[in-house]
C-alpha positions in Angstrom: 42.9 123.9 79.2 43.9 127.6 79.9 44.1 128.8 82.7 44.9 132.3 84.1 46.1 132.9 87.6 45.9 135.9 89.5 49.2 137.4 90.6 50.1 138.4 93.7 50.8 142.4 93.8 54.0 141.7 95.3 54.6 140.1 92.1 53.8 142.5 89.5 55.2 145.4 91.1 58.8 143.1 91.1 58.3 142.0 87.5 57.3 145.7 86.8 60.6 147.4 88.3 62.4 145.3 86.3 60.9 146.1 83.4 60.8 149.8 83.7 64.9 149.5 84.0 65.1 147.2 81.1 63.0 149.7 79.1 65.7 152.3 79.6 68.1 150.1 77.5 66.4 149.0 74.8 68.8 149.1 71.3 67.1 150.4 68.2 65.7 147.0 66.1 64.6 145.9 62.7 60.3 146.9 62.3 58.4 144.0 61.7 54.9 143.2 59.9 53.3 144.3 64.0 55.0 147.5 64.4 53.5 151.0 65.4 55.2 153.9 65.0 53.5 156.0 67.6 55.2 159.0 69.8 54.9 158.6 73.7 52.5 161.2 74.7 51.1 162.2 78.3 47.7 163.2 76.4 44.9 161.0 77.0 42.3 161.1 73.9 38.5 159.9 76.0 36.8 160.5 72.2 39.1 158.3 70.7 38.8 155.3 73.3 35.3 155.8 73.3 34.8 155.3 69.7 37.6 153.0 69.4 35.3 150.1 72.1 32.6 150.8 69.8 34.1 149.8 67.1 35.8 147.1 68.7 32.6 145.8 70.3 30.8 145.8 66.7 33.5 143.9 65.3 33.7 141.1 67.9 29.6 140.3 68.1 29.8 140.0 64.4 32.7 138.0 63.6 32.5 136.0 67.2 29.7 133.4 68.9 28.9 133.7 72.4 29.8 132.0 75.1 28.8 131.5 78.6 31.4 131.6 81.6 31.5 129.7 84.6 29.2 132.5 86.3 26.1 131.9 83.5 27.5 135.1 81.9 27.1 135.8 78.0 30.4 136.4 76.8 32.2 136.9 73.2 35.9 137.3 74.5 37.8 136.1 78.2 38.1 140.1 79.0 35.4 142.1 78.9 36.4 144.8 76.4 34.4 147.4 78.6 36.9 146.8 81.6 40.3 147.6 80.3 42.1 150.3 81.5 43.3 151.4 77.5 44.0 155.0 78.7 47.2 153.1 79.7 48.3 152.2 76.0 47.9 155.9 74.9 50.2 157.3 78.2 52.4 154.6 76.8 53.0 156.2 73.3 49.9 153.5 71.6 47.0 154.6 70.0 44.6 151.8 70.4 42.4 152.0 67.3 46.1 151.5 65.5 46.6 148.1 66.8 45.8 145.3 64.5 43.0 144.0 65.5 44.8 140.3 65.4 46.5 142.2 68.2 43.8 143.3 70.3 41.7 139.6 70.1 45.0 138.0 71.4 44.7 141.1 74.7 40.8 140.3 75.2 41.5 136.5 74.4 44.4 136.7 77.6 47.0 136.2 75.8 50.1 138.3 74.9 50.4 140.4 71.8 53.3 139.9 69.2 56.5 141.5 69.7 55.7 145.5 69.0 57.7 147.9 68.2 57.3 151.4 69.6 58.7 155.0 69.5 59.4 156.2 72.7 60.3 159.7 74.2 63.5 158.7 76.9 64.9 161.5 78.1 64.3 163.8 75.3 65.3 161.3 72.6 63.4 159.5 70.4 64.3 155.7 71.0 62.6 152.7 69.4 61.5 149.5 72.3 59.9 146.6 71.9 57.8 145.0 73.7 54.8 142.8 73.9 51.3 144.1 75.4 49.0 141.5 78.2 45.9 142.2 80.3 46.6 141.3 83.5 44.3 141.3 86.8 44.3 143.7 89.4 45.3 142.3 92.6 42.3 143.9 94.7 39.4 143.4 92.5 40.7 140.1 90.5 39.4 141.5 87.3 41.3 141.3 84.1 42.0 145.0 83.0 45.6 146.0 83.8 47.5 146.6 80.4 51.2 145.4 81.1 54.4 146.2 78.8 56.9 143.3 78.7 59.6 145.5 77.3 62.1 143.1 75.5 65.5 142.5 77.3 68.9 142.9 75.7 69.7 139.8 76.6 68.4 136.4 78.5 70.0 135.8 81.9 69.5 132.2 82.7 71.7 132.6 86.4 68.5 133.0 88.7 64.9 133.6 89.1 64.1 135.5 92.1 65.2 132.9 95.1 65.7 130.1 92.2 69.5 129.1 91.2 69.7 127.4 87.9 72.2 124.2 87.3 73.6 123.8 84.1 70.7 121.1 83.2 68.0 123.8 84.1 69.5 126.0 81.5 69.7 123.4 79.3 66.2 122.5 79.6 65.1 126.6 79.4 67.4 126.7 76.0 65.9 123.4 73.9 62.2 123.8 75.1 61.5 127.0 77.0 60.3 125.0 80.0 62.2 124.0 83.1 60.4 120.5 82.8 59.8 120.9 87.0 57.7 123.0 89.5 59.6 124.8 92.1 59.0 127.0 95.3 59.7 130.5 94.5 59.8 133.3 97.1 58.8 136.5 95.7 59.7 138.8 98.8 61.5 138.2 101.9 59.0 136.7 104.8 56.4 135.8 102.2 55.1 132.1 101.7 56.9 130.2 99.0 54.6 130.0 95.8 54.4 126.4 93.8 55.2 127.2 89.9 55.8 126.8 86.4 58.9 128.6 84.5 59.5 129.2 81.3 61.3 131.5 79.1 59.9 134.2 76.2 62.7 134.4 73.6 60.8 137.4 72.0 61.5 139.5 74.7 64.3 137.6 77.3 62.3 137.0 80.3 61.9 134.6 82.3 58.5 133.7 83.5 56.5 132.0 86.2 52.5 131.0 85.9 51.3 129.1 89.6 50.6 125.8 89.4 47.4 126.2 91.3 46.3 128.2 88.1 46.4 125.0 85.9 43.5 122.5 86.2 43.3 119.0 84.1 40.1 117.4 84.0 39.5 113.4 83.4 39.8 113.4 79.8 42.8 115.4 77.8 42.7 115.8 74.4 40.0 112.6 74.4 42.2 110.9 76.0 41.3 109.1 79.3 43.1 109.9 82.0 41.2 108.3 84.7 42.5 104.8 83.4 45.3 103.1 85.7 47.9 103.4 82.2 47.3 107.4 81.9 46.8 108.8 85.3 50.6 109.3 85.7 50.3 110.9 82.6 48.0 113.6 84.4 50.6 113.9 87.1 53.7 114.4 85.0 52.0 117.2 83.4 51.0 118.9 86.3 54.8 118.1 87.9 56.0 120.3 84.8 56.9 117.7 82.8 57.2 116.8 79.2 54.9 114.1 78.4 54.6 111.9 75.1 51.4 111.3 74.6 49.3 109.1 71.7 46.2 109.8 70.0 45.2 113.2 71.1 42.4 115.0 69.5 44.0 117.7 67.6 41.2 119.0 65.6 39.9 116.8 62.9 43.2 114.4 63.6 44.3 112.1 65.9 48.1 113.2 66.6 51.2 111.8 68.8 53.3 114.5 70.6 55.4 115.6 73.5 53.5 118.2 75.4 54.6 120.1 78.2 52.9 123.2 79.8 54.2 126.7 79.1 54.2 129.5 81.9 55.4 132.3 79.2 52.2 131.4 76.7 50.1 130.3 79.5 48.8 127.0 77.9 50.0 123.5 76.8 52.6 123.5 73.7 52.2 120.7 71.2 55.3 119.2 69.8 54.2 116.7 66.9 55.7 113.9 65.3 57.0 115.2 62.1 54.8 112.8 60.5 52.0 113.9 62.1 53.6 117.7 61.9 53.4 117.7 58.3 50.0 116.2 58.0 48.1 118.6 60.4 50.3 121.5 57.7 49.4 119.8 54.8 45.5 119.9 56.2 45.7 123.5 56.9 47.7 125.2 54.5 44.5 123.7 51.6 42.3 124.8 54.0 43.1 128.3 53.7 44.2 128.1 50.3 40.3 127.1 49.7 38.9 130.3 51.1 40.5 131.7 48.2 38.2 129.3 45.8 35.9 130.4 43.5 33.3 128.6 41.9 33.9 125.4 39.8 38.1 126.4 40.4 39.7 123.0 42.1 43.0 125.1 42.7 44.6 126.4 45.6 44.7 129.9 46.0 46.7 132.6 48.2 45.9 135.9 47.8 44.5 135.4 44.2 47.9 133.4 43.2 47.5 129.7 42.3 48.8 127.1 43.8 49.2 123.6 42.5 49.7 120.3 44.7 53.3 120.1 44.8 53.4 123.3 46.4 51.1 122.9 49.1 53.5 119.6 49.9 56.5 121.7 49.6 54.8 124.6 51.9 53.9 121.4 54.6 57.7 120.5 54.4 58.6 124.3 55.5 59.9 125.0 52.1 58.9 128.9 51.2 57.9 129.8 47.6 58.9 132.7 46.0 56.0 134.1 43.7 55.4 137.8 42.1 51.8 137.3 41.3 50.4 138.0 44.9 47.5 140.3 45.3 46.6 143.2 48.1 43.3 143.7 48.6 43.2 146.8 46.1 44.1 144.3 43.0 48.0 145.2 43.4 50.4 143.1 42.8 53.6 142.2 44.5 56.1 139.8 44.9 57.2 138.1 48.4 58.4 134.6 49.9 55.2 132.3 51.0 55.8 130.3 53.8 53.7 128.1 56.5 54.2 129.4 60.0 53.8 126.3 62.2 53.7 128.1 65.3 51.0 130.4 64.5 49.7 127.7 61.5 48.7 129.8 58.7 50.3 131.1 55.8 53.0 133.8 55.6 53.9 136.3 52.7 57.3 137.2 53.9 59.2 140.2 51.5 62.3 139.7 50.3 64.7 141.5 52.3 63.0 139.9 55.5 64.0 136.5 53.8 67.6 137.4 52.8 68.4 138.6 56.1 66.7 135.6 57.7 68.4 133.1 55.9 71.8 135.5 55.4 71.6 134.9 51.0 70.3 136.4 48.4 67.9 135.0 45.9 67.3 135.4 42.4 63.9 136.6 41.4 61.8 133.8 39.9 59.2 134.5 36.8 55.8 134.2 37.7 54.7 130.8 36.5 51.6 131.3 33.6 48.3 131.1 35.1 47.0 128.7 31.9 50.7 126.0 32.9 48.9 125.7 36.6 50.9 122.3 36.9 54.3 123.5 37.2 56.1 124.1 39.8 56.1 127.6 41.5 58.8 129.2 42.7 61.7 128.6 44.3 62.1 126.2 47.5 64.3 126.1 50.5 
C-alpha cells in the first residue's frame, strides 16, 4: 500500500530552508531510549562508512528474505544500502555505525527514524536538536539516497501551508487525527502548476507535511476486502479523496478487524484506527506472541526479558495498563527494575524506567516487590 513519491526539487529545497532556520532554535530536551550523543564534525571518516555497509549489508541478508521489485530486481530492503549518500550523517554530527540498527531498517525500509536527539556545534556552542532522519530521492536521478534532517519545531503552526489557509475545522481535523481528511491544490512556487495532495501533521517534530496524491495507488482488493463491488467502490474513492473511512472485516494479520482508516502524508501509509474491541484483541495476540519467544522448553508462561508473566497481566498489558516489575533481565543476566507497557503504535512491548514514567504520568510510584517466581499466579505489579 505504500507508496513513495518523488518530490519536486522546488519542494525540498522550500521544506529544507525552513528547516535549517528552525534548527537554529531548537531548546535543549529530555534524551530518550533513540538518542546519540555525537559532536557535529566537518570530518568525513571513508573507513568507517565502508565497514559500517559491510556490516550493515551482512546483517540485512541474514536476518531478511529477498524480494523482487517491480523491475525483476532481487532486493532485501526499498533503498539499496549501497546508494545512500551517509557521508551526509557524519557532516551532520552522526556516526552511522552508532544508530540502532531499528533505526537504520526504518531509513532503507523509507520510512522516517524516531525522534533523535543530537549534539550540535551552533555558533560555537554546544546545543542539543532533535530531529528525525528520512531517505529521500534526488530530483534528477529519482533514486532514493538523499539523507534529510526534519529538525523538530518549537512549536506547530496550524495558520498555513505554503498557498493553503486553514479554517478552524481544518485545524480541528490536523489536531484529533493528524490528517486534513481532504486533498488540496498546493502551489509550491510562484508560476508553478498547482500539485494535488495529502496533509498531515508529525507531532514529533511540528511540521506539517504533504505526500502527492499521484503517489498513492489502491488496487481492487484492500485489506481482502473487494472493492470492485458496487457497495465498496466509494469506499476506494473516499480514501483516495483523503478521507476517513470505516471499513469492516479487513485482513489485519491473522484477524479480521473493523476500523477507521485514513491515509497519512507524515508516515507515508494508511493508519489503522481499531475498534477497541478489536484494539485489545489484536494486543492481547501480540503482546503472548512476544512473550513466547521468551519460552523455554516444557515452560507454558509468558516471559519478558526472562521475567514471568501470568494471564492476568498480559490482559492488563492489552488494556494499556503498565506493570511495574524489578526482576527484568539485560542481556548480561543483570537485573533491573522498570514500568512494562504495550506500545500500540509501534505494537510491541516497552520497558519504560521509572523516572520516564513519573514524568509521563506527573506522580510518583511506590516500588513494588518482585512477585516469587514459585507464586507465578499472582498478580505482578502495579497497574494504571
Amino acid at each position: 500500500m505504500e507508496k513513495h513519491n518523488i518530490q519536486t526539487e522546488q519542494v525540498q529545497q522550500a521544506e529544507n530552508n525552513e528547516q535549517a532556520e528552525v534548527g537554529k532554535k531548537q531548546t535543549k530536551e529530555v534524551r530518550n531510549e533513540s538518542n546519540i550523543n555525537i559532536q557535529q564534525s566537518d570530518d568525513v571518516n571513508d573507513a568507517a562508512i565502508r565497514n559500517f555497509l559491510s556490516n550493515l549489508i551482512a546483517n540485512i541478508k541474514s536476518t531478511r528474505k529477498p524480494f523482487t521489485d517491480k523491475n525483476g530486481n532481487e532486493r532485501f530492503t526499498k533503498i539499496d544500502p549501497n546508494n545512500v549518500d551517509w557521508k551526509k550523517l557524519q557532516h551532520a554530527g552522526i556516526a552511522p555505525e552508532n544508530l540502532n540498527m531499528g533505526q537504520v531498517m526504518k531509513l532503507l525500509d523509507a520510512k522516517k527514524t524516531d525522534l533523535l536527539t543530537i549534539d550540535k556545534i551552533i555558533n560555537g556552542e554546544k546545543t542539543q536538536v532533535q530531529a528525525k532522519l528520512s531517505i529521500t530521492t534526488d530530483p534528477e536521478t529519482g533514486e532514493f539516497n538523499k539523507i534529510k534532517m526534519h529538525y523538530k519545531k518549537a512549536e506547530l503552526n496550524l495558520e498555513k501551508y505554503f498557498n493553503i489557509e486553514f479554517s478552524d475545522d481544518d485545524r480541528k481535523q490536523l489536531l484529533e487525527t493528524g490528517n486534513l481528511g481532504r486533498v488540496v491544490d498546493v502551489v509550491f512556487k510562484e508560476g508553478q502548476e498547482p500539485q494535488k495532495r495529502f496533509i498531515s501533521v508529525d507531532f514529533d517534530t511540528n511540521e506539517v507535511l504533504s505526500k502527492s496524491v499521484d503517489s498513492l495507488k489502491i488496487g481492487d482488493k484492500f485489506m481482502g476486502v473487494d472493492l470492485t463491488l458496487s457497495e465498496t467502490k466509494q469506499l476506494k474513492e473516499k480514501l483516495l479523496a483523503g478521507e476517513r473511512v470505516f471499513m469492516k472485516d479487513l485482513q489485519y494479520g491473522e484477524h479480521k478487524v473493523d476500523a477507521n482508516v485514513q491515509y497519512n502524508a507524515a508516515k507515508g501509509q494508511f493508519v489503522f484506527d481499531l475498534t477497541a474491541k478489536h484494539k485489545k484483541m489484536i494486543a492481547l495476540d501480540r503482546i503472548a506472541k512476544e512473550m513466547n519467544l521468551y519460552n523455554v522448553a516444557g515452560d507454558k508462561t509468558y516471559r519478558f526479558r526472562n521475567a514471568v508473566f501470568v494471564e492476568e497481566d498480559i490482559v492488563s498489558l492489552s488494556q494499556g495498563k503498565a506493570l511495574f516489575r524489578s526482576d527484568l533481565q539485560k542481556k548480561d543476566g543483570t537485573c533491573y527494575s522498570a514500568f512494562v507497557k504495550y506500545n500500540f503504535n509501534e505494537g510491541k512491548l516497552n520497558a519504560i524506567s521509572r523516572e520516564k514514567m513519573e514524568k509521563s504520568q506527573g506522580m510518583e510510584y511506590k516500588k513494588q516487590e518482585t512477585p516469587k517466581q514459585e507464586q507465578p499466579k499472582k498478580s505482578k505489579g502495579v497497574r494504571m
